[in-house]
NUKOLGU-254681 format. One record per residue (C-alpha): residue number from 1; x, y, z. Coordinates in nm, 4 decimals. Example, Ala and Ser with C-alpha at 12.3 -4.5 7.8 and 13.67 -1.06 7.14 Angstrom:
<node i="1" xx="1.2300" yy="-0.4500" zz="0.7800"/>
<node i="2" xx="1.3670" yy="-0.1060" zz="0.7140"/>
REM end
This chain:
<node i="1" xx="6.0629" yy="10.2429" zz="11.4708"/>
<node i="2" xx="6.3642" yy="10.4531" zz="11.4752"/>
<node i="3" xx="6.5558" yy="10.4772" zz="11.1558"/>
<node i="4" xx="6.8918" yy="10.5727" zz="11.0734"/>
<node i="5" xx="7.0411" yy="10.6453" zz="10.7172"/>
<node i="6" xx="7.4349" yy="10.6210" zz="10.7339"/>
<node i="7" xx="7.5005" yy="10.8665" zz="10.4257"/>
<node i="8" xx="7.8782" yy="10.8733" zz="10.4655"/>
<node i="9" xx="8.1723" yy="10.6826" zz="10.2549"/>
<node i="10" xx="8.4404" yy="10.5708" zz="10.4782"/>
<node i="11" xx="8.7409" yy="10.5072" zz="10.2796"/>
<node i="12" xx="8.7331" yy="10.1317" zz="10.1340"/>
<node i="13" xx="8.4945" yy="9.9775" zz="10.3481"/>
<node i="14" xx="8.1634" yy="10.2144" zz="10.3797"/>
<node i="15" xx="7.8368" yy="10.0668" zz="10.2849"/>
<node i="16" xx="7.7532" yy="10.3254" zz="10.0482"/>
<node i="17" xx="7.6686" yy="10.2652" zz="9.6563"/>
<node i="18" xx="7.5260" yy="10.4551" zz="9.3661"/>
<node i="19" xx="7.3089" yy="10.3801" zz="9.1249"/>
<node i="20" xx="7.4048" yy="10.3912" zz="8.7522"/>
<node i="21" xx="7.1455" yy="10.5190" zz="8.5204"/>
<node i="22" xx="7.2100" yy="10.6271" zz="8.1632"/>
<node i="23" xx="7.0556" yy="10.8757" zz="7.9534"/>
<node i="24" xx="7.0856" yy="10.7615" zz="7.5389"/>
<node i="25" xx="6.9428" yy="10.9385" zz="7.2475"/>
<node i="26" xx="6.6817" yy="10.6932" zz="7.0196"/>
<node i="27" xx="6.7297" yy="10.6565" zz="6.6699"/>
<node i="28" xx="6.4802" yy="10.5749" zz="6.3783"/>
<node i="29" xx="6.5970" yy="10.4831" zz="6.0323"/>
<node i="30" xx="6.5397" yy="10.7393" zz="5.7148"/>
<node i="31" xx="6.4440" yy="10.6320" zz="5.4309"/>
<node i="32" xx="6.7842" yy="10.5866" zz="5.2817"/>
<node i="33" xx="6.7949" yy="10.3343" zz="5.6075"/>
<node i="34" xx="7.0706" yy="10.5460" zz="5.7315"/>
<node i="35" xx="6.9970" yy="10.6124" zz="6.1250"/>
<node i="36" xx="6.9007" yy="10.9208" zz="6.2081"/>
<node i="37" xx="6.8137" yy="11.0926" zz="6.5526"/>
<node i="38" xx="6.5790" yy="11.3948" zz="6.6567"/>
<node i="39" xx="6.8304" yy="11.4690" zz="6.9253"/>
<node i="40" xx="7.0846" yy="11.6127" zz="6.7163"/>
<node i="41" xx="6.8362" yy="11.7921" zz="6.4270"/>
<node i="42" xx="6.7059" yy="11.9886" zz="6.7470"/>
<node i="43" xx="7.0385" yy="12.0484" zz="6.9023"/>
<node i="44" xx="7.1395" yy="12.2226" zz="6.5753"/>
<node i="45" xx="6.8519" yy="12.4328" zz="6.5417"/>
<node i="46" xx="6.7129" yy="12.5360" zz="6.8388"/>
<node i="47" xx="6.3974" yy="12.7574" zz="6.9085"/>
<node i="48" xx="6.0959" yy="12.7214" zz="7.0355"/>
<node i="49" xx="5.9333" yy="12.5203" zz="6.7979"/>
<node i="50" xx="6.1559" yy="12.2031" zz="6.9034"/>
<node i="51" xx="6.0610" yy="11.9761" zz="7.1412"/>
<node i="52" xx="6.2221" yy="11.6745" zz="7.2955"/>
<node i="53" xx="6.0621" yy="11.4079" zz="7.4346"/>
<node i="54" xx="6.2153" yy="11.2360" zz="7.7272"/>
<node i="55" xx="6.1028" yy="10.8785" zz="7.8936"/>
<node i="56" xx="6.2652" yy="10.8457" zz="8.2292"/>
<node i="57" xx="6.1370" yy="10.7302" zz="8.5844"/>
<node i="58" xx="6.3171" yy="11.0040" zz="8.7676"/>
<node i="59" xx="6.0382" yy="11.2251" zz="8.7523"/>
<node i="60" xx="5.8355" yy="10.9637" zz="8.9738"/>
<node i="61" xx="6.1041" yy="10.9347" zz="9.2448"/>
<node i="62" xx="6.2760" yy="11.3066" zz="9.2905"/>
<node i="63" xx="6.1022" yy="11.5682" zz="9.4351"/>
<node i="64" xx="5.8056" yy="11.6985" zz="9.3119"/>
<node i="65" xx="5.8806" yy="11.9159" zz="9.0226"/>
<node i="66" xx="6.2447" yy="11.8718" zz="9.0596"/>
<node i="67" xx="6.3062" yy="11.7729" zz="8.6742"/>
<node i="68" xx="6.0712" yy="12.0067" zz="8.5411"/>
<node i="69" xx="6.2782" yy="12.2648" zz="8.6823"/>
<node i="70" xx="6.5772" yy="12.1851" zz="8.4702"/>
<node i="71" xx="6.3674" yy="12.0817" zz="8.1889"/>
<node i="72" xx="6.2302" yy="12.4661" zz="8.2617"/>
<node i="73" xx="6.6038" yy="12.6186" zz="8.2887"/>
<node i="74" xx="6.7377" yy="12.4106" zz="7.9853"/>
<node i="75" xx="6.4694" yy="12.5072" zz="7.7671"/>
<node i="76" xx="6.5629" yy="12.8847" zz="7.8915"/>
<node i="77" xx="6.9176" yy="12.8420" zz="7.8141"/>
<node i="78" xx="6.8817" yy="12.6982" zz="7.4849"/>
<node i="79" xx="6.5026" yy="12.7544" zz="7.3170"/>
<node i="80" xx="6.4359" yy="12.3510" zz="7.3212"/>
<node i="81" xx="6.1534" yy="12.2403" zz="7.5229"/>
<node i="82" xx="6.1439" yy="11.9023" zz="7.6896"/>
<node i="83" xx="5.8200" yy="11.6518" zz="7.7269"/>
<node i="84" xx="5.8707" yy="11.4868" zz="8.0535"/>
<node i="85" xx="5.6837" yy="11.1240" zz="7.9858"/>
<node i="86" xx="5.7574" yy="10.9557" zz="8.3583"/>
<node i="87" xx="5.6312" yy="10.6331" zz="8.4597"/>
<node i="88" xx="5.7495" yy="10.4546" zz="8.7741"/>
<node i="89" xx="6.0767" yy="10.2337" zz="8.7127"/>
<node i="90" xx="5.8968" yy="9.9750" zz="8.7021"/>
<node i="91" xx="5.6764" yy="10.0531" zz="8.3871"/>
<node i="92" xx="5.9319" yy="10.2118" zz="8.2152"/>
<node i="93" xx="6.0988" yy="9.9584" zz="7.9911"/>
<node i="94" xx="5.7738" yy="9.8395" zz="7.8923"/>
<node i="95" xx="5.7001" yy="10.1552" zz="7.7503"/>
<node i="96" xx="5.9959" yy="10.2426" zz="7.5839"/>
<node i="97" xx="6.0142" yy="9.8891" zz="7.4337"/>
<node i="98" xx="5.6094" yy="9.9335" zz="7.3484"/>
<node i="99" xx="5.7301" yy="10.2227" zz="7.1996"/>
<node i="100" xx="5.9752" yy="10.1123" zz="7.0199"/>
<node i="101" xx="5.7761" yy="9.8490" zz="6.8294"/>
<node i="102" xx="5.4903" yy="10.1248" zz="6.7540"/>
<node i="103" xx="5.7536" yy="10.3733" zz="6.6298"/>
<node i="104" xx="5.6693" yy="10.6136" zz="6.9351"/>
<node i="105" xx="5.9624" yy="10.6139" zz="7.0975"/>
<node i="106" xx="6.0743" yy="10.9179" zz="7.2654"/>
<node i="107" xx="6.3657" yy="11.1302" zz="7.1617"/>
<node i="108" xx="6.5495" yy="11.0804" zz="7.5158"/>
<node i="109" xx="6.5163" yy="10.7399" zz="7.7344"/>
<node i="110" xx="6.6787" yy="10.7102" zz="8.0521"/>
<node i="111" xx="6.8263" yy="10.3485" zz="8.0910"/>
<node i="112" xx="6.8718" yy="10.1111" zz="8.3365"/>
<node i="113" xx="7.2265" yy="9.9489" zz="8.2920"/>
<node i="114" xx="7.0543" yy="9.5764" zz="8.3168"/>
<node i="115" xx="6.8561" yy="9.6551" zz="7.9803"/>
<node i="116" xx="7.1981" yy="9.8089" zz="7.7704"/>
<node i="117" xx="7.2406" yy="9.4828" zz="7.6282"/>
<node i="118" xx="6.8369" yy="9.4418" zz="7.5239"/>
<node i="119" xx="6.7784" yy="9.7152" zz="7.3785"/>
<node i="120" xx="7.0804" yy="9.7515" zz="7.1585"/>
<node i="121" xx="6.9700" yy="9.4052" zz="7.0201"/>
<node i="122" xx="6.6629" yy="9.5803" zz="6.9270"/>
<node i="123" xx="6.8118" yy="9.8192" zz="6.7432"/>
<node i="124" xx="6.6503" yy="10.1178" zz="6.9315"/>
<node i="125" xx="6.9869" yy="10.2912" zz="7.0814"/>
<node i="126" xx="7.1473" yy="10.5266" zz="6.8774"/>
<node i="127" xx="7.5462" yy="10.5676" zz="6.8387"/>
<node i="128" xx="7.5675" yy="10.8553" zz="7.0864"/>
<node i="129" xx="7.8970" yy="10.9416" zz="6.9387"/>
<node i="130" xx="7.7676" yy="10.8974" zz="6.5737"/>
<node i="131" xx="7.5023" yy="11.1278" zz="6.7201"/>
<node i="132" xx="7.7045" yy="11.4181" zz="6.7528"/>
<node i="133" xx="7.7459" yy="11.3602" zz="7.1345"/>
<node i="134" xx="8.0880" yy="11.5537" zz="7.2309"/>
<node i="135" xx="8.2358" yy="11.2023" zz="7.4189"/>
<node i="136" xx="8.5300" yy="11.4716" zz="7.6291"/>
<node i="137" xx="8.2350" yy="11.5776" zz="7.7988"/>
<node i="138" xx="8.1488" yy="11.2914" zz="7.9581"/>
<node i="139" xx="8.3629" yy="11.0975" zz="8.2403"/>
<node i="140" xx="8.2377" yy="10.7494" zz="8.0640"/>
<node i="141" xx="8.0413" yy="10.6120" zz="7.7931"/>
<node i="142" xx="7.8981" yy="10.2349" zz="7.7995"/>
<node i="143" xx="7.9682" yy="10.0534" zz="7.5059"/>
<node i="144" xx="7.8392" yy="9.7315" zz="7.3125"/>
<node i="145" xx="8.1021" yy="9.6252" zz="7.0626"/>
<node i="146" xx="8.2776" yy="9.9185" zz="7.0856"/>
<node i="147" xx="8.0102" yy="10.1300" zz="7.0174"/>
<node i="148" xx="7.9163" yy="10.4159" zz="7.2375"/>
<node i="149" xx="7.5150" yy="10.3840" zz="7.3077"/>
<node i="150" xx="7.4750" yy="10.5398" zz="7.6474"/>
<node i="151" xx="7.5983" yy="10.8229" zz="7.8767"/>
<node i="152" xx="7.6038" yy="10.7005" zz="8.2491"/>
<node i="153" xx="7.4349" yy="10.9746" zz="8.4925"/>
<node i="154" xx="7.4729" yy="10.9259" zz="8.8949"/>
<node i="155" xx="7.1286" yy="11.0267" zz="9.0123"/>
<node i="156" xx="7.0578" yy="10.8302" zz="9.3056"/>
<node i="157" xx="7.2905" yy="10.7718" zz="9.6054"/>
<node i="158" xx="7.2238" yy="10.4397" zz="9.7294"/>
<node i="159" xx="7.1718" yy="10.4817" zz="10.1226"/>
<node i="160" xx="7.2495" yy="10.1842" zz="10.4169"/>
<node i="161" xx="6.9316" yy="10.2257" zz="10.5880"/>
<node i="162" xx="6.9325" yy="10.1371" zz="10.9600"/>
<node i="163" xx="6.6696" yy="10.0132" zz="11.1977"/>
<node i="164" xx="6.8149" yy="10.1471" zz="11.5145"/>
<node i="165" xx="6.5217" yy="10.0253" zz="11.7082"/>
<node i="166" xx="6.6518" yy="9.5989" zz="11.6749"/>
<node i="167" xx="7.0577" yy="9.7555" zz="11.6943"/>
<node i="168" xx="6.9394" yy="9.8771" zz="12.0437"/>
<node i="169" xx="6.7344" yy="9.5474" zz="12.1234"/>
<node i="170" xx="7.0527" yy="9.3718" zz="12.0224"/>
<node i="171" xx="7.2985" yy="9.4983" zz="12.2130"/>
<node i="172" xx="7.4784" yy="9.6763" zz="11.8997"/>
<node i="173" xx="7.5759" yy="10.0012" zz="12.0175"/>
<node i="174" xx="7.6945" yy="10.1985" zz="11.6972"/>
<node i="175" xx="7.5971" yy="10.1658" zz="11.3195"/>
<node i="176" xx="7.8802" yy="9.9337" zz="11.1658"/>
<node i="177" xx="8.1482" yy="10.1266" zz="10.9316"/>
<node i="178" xx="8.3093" yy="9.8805" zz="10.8473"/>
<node i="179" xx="8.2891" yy="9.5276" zz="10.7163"/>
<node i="180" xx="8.4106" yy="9.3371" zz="11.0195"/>
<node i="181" xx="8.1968" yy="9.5699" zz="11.2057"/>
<node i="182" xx="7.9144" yy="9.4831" zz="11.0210"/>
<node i="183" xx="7.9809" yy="9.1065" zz="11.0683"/>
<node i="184" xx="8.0142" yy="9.1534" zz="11.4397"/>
<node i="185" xx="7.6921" yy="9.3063" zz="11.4744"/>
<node i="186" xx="7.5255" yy="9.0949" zz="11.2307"/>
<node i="187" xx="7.5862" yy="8.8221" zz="11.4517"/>
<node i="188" xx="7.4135" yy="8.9709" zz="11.7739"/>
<node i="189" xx="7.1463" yy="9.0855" zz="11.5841"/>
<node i="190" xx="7.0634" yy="8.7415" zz="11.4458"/>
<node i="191" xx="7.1428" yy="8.5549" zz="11.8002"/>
<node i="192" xx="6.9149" yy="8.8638" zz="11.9187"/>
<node i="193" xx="6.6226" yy="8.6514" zz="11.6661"/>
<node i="194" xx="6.6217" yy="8.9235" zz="11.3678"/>
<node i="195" xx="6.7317" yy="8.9639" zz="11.0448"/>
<node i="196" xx="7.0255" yy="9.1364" zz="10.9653"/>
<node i="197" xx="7.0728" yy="9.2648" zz="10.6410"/>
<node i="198" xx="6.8360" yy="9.2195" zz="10.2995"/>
<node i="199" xx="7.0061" yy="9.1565" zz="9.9840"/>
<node i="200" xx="6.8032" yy="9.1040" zz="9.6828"/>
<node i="201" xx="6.9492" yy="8.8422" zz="9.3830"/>
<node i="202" xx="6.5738" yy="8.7791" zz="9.2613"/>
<node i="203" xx="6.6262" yy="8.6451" zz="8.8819"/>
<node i="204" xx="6.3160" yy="8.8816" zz="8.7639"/>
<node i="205" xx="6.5822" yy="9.2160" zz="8.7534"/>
<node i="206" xx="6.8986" yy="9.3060" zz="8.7810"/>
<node i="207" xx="6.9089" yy="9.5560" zz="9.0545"/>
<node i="208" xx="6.9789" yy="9.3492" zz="9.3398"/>
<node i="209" xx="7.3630" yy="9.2472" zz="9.2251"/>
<node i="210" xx="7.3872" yy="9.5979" zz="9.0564"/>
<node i="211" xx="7.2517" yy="9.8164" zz="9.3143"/>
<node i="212" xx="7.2775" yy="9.5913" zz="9.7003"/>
<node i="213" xx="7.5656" yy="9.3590" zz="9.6445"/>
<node i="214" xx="7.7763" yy="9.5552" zz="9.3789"/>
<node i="215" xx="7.6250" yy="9.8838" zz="9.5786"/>
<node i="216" xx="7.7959" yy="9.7803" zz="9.8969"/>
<node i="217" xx="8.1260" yy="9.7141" zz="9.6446"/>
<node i="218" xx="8.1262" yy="10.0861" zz="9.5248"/>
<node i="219" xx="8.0692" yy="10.2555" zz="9.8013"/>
<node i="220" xx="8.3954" yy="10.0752" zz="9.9675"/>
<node i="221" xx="8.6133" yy="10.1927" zz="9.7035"/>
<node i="222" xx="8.5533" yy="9.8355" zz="9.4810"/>
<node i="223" xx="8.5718" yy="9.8640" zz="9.1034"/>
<node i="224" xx="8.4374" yy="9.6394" zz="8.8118"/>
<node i="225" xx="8.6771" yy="9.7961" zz="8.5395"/>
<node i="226" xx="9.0817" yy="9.8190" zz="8.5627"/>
<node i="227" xx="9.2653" yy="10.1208" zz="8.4948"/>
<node i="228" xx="9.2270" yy="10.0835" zz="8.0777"/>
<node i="229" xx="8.8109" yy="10.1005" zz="8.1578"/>
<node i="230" xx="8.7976" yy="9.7284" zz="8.0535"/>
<node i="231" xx="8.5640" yy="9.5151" zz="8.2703"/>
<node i="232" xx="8.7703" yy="9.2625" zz="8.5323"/>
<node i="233" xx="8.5988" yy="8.9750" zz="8.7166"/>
<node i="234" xx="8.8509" yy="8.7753" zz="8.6855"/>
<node i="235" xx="9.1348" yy="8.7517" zz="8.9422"/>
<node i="236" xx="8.9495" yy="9.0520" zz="9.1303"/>
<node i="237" xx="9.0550" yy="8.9990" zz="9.4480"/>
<node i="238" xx="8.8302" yy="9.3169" zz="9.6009"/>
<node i="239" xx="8.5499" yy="9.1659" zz="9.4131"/>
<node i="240" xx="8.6067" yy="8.8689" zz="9.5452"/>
<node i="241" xx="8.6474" yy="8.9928" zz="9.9265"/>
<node i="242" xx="8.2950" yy="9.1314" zz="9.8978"/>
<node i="243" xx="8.1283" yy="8.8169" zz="9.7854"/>
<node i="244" xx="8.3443" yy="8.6072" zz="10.0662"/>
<node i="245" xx="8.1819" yy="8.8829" zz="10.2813"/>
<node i="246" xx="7.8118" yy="8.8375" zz="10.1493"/>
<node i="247" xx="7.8572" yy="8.4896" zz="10.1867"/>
<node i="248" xx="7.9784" yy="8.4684" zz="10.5423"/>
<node i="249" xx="7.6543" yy="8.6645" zz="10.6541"/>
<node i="250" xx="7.4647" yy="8.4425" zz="10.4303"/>
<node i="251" xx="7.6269" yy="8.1153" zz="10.6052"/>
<node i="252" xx="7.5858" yy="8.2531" zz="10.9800"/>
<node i="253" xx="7.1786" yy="8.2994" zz="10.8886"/>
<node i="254" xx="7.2311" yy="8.6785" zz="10.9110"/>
<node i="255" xx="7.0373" yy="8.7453" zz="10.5649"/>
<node i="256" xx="6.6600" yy="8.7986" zz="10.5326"/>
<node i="257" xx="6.5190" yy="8.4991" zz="10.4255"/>
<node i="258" xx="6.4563" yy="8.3936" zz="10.0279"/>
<node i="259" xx="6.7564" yy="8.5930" zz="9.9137"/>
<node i="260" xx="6.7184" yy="8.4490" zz="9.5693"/>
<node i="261" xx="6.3989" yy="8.5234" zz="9.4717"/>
<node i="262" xx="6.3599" yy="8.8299" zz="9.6773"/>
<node i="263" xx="6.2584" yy="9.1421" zz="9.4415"/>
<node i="264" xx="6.3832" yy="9.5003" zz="9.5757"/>
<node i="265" xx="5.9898" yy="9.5902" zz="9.6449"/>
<node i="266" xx="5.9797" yy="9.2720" zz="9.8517"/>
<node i="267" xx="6.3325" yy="9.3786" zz="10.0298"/>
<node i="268" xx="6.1975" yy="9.7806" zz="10.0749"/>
<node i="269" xx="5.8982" yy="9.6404" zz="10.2188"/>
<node i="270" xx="6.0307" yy="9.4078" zz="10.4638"/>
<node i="271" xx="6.2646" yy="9.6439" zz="10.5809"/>
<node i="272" xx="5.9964" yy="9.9085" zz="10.5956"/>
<node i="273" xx="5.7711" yy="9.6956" zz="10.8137"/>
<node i="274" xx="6.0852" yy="9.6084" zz="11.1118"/>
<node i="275" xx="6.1780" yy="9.2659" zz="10.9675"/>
<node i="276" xx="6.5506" yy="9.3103" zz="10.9101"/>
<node i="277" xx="6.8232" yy="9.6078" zz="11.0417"/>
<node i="278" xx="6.9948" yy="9.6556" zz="10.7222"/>
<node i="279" xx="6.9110" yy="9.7523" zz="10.3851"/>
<node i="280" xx="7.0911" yy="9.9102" zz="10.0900"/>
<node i="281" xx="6.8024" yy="10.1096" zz="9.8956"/>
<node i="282" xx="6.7785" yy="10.4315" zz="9.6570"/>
<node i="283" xx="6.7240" yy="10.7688" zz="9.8288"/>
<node i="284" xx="6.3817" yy="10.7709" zz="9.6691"/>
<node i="285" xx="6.2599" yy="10.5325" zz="9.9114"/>
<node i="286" xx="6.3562" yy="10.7779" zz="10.1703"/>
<node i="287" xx="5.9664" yy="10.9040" zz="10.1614"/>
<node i="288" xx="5.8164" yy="10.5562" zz="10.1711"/>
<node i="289" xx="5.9890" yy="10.4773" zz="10.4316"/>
<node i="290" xx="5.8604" yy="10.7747" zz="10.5740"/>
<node i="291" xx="5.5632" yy="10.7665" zz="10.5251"/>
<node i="292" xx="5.5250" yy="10.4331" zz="10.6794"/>
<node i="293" xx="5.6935" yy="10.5500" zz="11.0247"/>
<node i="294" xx="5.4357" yy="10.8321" zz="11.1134"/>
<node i="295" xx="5.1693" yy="10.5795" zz="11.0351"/>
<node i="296" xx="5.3442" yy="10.3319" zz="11.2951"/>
<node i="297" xx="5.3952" yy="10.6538" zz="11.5459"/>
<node i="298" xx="4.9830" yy="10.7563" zz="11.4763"/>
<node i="299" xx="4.9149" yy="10.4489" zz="11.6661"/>
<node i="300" xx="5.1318" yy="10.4263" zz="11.8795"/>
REM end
């Protein structure tokens, strides 16, 4: 199988999105019950005898010993060492929330922007601004009743993946840049008998709307927020263009079957084994999908 990763934005209608992950200090309560985080205490006296713990899933996906290098350089620059506890995405809210019950949470969590509103509800996010967190230094801060709780890091570009190997047996000479494009070869590729594109809206995470579908928005130059930073659904006519868009490949049986319970393992997979042409996936699967073409080219 040849495979093709289209890596370029192309003005307001490429196919390329970015994943939204945040990084949020955890607070405890003292016992005055005033909240309290180790964050800050070891930000204003560091040295050597400080250590941070941070519980994050990038460790897992970047590569190997890319964090610990700037875990290695920050501790340099500053005397503070950090405790890298990575688990695959996956396993990760379950143990920061396991964590959080135990009163073992670490220091640092990295967040996925579907569990903001969860965790805050549990009380286990700390007011990075409260915190001591210099807000100028950061581009945007997400918020839960107007309180700052997490710092949004871009850490993963979000990829079209392409499957050059059905384009060709369709007839589809070039990789689609634009929508229309997309639409017009989405249609020989399912008259060719294949799959065009996987989109993932299973119900058991969020990542298929935030990372595929609102992926695909972001990468052409869509926005959630107007220019005051407030969220706008409503009467967003880009927003609405993309869905009409989703939903005409949907209606013309271009879409990898079970849409709406397919999980982004499922989707990865699928599109790892030849099943579809498309697919919107982190950079991090990058090596699985590697992995899984020299097996195909050992036996060849």
């Amino acid at each position: 199988m040849k495979l093709s990763i289209l890596m370029k934005k192309v003005l307001a209608v490429g196919l390329i999105g970015v994943m939204m992950a945040g990084l949020v200090a955890c607070g405890g309560s003292n016992d005055s019950g005033e909240t309290s985080t180790d964050t800050t205490a070891a930000t204003e006296t560091a040295g050597s005898d400080v250590t941070l713990k941070f519980q994050q899933w990038w460790g897992a996906e970047l590569p190997e010993g890319y964090l610990e290098d700037i875990c290695a350089k920050y501790e340099e620059a500053t005397g503070v060492k950090v405790e890298l506890l990575t688990a695959p995405w996956a396993d990760t809210k379950t143990a920061i929330t396991a964590g959080a019950t135990n009163g073992t949470i670490a220091d640092i969590i990295s967040v996925d922007g579907a569990w903001l509103s969860e965790f805050v509800d549990m009380g286990v996010l700390t007011d990075v601004e409260g915190a001591g967190v210099d807000s100028s230094l950061a581009s945007d801060i997400w918020r839960v009743d107007d309180t700052g709780y997490v710092v949004p890091i871009l850490n993963f570009a979000y990829p079209m993946y392409v499957n050059m190997d059905i384009l060709e047996a369709s007839g589809v000479e070039a990789i689609p840049t634009t929508w229309s494009e997309l639409e017009d070869a989405a249609k020989k590729i399912t008259d060719a008998g294949y799959s065009a594109f996987a989109l993932n809206l299973g119900t058991t995470n969020a990542n298929g709307i935030q990372n595929v579908f609102m992926g695909t928005g972001w990468g052409s130059g869509i926005s959630l927020k107007d220019d005051s930073g407030a969220y706008k659904t409503e009467g967003n006519e880009d927003l609405a263009s993309l869905a009409e868009m989703f939903k005409s490949l949907y209606d013309a049986g271009s879409l990898y079957p079970g849409m709406s319970t397919l999980e982004e393992s499922e989707m990865t997979s699928n599109f790892a084994a030849g099943n579809c042409a498309f697919t919107v996936a982190s950079a991090a699967t990058m090596s699985q999908f590697t992995d899984i073409i020299l097996k195909l080219l050992r036996f060849r």
